[in-house]
C-alpha positions in Angstrom: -16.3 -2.4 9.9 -13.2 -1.5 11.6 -10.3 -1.7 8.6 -7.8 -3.2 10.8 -10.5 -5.8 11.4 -11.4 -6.3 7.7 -8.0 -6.5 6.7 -7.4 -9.3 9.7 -10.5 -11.3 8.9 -9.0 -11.4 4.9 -5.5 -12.3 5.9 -7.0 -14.9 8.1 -9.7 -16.2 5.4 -6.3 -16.6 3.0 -4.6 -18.8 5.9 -1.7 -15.9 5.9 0.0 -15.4 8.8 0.6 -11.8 10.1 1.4 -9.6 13.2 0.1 -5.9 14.3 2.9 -3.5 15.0 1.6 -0.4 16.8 3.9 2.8 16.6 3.0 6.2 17.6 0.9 8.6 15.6 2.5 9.5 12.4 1.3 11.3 9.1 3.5 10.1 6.5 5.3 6.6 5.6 8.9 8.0 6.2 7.7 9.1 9.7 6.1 5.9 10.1 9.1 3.5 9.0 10.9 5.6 11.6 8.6 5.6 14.7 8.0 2.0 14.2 12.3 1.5 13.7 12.2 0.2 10.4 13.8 1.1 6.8 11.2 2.8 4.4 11.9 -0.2 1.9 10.0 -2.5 4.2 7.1 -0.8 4.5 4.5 -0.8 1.5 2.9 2.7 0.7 -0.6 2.6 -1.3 -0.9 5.3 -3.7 -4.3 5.9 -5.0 -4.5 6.5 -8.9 -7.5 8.0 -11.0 -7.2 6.3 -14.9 -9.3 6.3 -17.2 -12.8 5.9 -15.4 -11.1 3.6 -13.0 -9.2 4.0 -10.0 -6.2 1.7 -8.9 -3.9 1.3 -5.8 -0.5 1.1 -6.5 1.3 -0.3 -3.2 5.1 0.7 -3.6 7.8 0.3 -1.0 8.1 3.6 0.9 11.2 5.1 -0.3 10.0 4.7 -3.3 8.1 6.8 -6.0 5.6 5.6 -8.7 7.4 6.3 -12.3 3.5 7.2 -13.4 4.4 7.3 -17.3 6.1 3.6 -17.0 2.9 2.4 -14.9 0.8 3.8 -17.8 2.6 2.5 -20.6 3.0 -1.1 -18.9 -1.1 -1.1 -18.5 -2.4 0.7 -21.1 -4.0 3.5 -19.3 -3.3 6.5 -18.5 -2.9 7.6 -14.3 -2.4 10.6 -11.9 -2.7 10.7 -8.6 -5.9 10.9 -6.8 -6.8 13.7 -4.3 -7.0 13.2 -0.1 -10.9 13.6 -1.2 -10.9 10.6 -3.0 -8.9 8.4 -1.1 -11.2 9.4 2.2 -14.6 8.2 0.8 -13.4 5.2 -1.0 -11.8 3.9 2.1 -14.2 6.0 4.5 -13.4 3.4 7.1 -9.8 4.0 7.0 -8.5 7.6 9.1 -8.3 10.5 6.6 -4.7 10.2 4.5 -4.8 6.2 4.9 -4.7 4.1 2.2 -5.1 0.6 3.4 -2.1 -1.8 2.5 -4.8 -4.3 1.3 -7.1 -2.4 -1.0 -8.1 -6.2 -2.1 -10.0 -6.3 1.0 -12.3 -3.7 -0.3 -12.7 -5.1 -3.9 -10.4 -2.1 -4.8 -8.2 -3.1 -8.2 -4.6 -2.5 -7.4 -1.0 -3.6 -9.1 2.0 -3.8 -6.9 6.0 -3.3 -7.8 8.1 -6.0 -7.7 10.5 -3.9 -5.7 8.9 -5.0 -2.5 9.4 -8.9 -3.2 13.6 -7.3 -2.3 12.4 -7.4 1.1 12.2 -10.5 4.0 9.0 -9.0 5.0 6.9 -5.7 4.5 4.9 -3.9 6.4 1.5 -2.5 5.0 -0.5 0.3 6.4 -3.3 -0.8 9.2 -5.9 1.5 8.6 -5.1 4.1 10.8 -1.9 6.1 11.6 -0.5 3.9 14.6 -0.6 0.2 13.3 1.0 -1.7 10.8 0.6 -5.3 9.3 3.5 -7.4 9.2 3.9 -10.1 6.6 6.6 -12.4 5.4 7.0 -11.3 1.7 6.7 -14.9 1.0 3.4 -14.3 1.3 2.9 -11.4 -0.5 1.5 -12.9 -3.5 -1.2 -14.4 -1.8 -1.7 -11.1 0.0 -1.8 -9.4 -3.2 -4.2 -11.8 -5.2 -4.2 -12.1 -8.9 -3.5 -8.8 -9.0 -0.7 -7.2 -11.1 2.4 -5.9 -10.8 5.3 -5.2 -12.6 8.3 -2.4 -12.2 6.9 1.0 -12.3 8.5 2.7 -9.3 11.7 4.5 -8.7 13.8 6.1 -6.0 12.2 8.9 -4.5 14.0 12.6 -5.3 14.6 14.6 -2.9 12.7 17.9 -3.4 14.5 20.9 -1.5 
């Protein structure tokens, strides 16, 4: 199935309203929250984490970066960050590099950082690298099930 599709069919089941914003081709979120004219804090980034013969999302905002010692510590568990490899053929659906902003939708365990409830509405990652889903963060919860979340992420450093 088409992930833009499965993600509309669970937003829909879940009586949460949402838009599509398309935006030209991009490869990362940064790129993305510009093309599609919007601050990286809105937009939600998955991050795809291996633990302890588990694996987690961990949707962040996108200026953001996942403190990974906090997330452990708060759960229990240690994490790093999966490889491309991984993330491809659990969401094989999905264009290579794309973690879906509803990993739910694919009975995929995530947590979320309550850094993106700051926010009057997020934008999560379609599927592909041209569309985005918009939400109301009043919503979010929903959204995001019974899963998780906590604080665990912190501004991103700038590596030059």
């Amino acid at each position: 199935m088409n992930p833009l599709h499965r993600m509309e069919r669970f937003l829909d089941a879940h009586l949460i309203p949402f838009d599509i914003v398309s935006h030209p081709h991009t490869h990362t979120s940064a790129e993305t929250a510009r093309a599609a004219g919007l601050s990286p804090g809105r937009i939600a980034k998955g991050v795809l984490l291996d633990g302890q013969e588990c694996q987690m999302v961990a949707m962040i905002p996108a200026d953001q970066e996942i403190h990974l010692g906090k997330l452990g510590l708060d759960h229990g568990v240690e994490f790093s960050l999966a490889t491309e490899s991984s993330v491809s053929s659990l969401f094989a659906e999905c264009e290579p590099g794309v973690v879906p902003g509803l990993p739910n939708a694919w009975g995929v365990e995530m947590v979320w950082d309550d850094a993106l409830m700051a926010q009057p509405d997020v934008y999560l990652e379609a599927g592909d690298h041209k569309r985005l889903l918009h939400i109301e963060t009043r919503y979010l919860r929903e959204a995001f099930g019974d899963s998780p979340h906590c604080h665990f992420c912190q501004p991103r450093m700038m590596h030059g």
